[in-house]
Each structure stands twice: as C-alpha cells, then as structure tokens.
DOZAKOL-718901 format. One record per residue (C-alpha): residue number from 1; x, y, z; residue in one letter. Coordinates in Angstrom, 2 decimals. Layout:
   resi         X         Y         Z   resn
    NUM         X         Y         Z      A
...
This chain:
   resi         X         Y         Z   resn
      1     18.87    -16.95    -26.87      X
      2     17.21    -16.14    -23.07      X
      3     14.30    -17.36    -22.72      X
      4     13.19    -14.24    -21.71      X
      5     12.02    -11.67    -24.28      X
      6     13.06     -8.13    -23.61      X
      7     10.46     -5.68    -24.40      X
      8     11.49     -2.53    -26.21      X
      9      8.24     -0.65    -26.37      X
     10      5.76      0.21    -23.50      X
     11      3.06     -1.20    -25.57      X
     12      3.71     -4.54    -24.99      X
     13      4.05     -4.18    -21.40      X
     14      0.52     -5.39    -19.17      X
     15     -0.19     -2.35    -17.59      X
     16     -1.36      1.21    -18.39      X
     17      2.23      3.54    -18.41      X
     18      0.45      6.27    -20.14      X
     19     -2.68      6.27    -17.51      X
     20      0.23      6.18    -14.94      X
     21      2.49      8.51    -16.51      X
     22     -0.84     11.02    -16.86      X
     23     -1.75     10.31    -13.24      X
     24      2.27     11.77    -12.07      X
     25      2.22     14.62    -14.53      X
     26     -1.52     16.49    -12.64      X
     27      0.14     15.27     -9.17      X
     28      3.05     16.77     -9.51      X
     29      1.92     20.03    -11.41      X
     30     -0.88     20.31     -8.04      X
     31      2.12     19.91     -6.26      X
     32      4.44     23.21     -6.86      X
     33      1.46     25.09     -7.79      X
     34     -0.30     24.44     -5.21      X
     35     -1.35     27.70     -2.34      X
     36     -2.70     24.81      0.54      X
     37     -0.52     25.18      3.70      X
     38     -1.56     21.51      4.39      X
     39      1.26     21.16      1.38      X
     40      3.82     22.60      2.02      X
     41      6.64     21.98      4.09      X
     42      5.78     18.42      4.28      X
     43      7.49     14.92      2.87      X
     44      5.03     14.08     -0.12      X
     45      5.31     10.10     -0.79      X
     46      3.26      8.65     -3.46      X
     47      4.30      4.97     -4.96      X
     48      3.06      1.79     -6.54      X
     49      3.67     -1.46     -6.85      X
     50      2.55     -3.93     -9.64      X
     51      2.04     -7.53     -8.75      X
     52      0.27    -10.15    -11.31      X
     53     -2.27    -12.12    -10.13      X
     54     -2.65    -16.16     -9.95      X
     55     -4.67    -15.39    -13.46      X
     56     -1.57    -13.45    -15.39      X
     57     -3.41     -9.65    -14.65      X
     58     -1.08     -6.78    -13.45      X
     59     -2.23     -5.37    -10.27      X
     60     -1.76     -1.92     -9.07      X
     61     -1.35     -1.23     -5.69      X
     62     -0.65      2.52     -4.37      X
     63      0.96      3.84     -1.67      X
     64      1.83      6.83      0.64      X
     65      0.14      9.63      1.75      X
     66     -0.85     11.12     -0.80      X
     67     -4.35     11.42     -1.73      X
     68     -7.05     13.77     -3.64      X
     69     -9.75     15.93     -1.91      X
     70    -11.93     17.97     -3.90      X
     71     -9.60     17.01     -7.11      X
     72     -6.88     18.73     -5.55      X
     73     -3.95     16.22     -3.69      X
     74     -3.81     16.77     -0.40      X
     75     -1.10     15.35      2.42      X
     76     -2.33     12.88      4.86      X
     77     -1.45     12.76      8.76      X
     78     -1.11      8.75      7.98      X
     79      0.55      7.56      5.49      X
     80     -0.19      3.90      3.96      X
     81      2.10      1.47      3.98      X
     82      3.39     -1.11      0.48      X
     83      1.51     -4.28      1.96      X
     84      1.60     -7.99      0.43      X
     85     -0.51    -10.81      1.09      X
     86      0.27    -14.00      0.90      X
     87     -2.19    -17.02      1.20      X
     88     -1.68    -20.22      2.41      X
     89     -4.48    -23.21      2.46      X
     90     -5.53    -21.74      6.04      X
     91     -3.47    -18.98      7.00      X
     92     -2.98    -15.30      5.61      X
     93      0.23    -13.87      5.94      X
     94      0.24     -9.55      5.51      X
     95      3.95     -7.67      4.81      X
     96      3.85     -4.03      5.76      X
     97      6.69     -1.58      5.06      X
     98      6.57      0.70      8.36      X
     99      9.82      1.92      9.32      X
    100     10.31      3.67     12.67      X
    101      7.04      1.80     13.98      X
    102      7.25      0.87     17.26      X
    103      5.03     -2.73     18.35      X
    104      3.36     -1.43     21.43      X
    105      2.08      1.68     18.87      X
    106      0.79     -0.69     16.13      X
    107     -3.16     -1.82     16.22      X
    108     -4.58     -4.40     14.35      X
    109     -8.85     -4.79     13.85      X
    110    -10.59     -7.17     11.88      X
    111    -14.28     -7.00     10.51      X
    112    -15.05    -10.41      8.60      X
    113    -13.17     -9.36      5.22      X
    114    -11.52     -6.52      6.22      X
    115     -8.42     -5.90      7.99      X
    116     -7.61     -2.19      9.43      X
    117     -3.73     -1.73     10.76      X
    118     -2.64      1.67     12.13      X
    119     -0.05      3.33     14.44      X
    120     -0.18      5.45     16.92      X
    121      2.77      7.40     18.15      X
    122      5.39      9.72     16.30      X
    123      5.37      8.07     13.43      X
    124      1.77      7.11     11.88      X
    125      0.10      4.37      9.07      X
    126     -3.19      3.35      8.08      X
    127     -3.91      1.24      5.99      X
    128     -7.64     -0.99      5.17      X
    129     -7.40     -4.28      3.27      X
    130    -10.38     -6.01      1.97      X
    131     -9.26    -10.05      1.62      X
    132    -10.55    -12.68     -0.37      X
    133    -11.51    -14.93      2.57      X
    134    -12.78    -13.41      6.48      X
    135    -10.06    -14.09      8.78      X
    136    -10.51    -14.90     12.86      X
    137     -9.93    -11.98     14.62      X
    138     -7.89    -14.19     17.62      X
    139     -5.03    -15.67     17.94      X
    140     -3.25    -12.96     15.31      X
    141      0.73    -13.17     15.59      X
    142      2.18     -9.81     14.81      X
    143      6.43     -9.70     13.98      X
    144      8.01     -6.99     13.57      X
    145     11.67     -6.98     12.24      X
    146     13.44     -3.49     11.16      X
    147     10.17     -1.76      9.67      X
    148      8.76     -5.00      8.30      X
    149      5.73     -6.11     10.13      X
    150      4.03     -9.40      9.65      X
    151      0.78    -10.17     10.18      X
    152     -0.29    -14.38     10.53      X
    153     -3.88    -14.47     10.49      X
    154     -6.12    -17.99     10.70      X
    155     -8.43    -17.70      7.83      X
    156    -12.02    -19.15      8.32      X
C-alpha cells in the first residue's frame, strides 16, 4: 500500500472548501449581475494558493485583482501577483509571478517588515508583504527570468 492516504471526502482535508467554495459562489454571482462599468469589459483574475506552514497549518494566500469595495467586487488597475518566500538563516528570497513585466518598470521599497513591489508601465502589479524578520533595504538583487522575478534580500 502507498504510503500516502488518498482522501475521499473534503472533510478530512486542512482547509476550509466550503468557506472557499461560499467565497466563489457571491464573487461570481456580483460578477454577471453586476451594473459597475469598472466591471465590465475587463479580465477578472482571482486565485489562491495553499501552502502549509513549518507547524503543519494550511495557509491561504490570494491573488489577482480582484477585490471588494463597499461589499461589492470591484476590478483593480494592479493586479497582485502569486508570491513565495523562502527563508534562509540570513537571506530572504521572494518569487513573483509577473508576466510581461519589464525590469526597468519594476520598483522595489522596504519599510523594516514590510516589502512593497510594483510596476509601472503597460502592464501593472502591486503587491505588500509583511515578513517575519525586517530586511536591509541595500544591496537587494532583483532577477527576472520569463515573468518570474526574484527578489534576494539580506535579512537583519
């Protein structure tokens, strides 16, 4: 026999499918009901990703540009990026998804915990990070290979 169990039932899954299933349901139904020009005519991306942490707990993280103003969704201008961070003893290392970003058009800022990347240009992200540890705000290598960018910060 594997030695990996195949679940049958969404019960016995760590994370909330209902909640999430709920959550897809009211966005979409906003969606093609919806009257807002600021709706229509316009790519809609809305995603997730679940990671588990170094404890065993599912994380959530969204994604896209979709977001909810006055409990209605709403289109952004800038969409967020999937991101993943990955720690090392003194280094942070961030993963962005950002296709058709260009380097010269991609800005990086740094406030003790928090890390802020956007673009500027055609095509546009933003995303804001909070991070376990504050990170130096020089010597920050950027990479950026086929709408991955990578991020190597020095952590403090």
């Amino acid at each position: 026999m594997s030695k990996w169990k195949k679940r049958k039932d969404l019960e016995d899954l760590p994370f909330d499918f209902e909640k999430l299933e709920d959550m897809m349901d009211e966005l979409m139904d906003a969606l093609f009901e919806s009257e807002e020009e600021n709706l229509r005519g316009k790519p809609a991306i809305m995603g997730f990703s679940i990671r588990l942490d170094s404890e065993g707990n599912p994380k959530m993280q969204e994604f896209g540009n979709i977001t909810k103003k006055k409990k209605k969704p709403a289109v952004l201008k800038a969409r967020e990026p999937l991101v993943d961070l990955i720690y090392s003893e003194d280094d942070l290392s961030v993963t962005a998804e950002m296709p058709g970003v260009e380097k010269k058009d991609l800005k990086v800022n740094v406030d003790g915990n928090d890390i802020e990347i956007l673009t500027e240009g055609k095509v546009r992200f933003y995303k804001r990070i909070a991070v376990d540890r504050p990170v130096k705000s020089k010597g920050i290598k950027i990479s950026l290979n086929n709408g991955i960018v990578e991020i190597k910060f020095r952590l403090k």
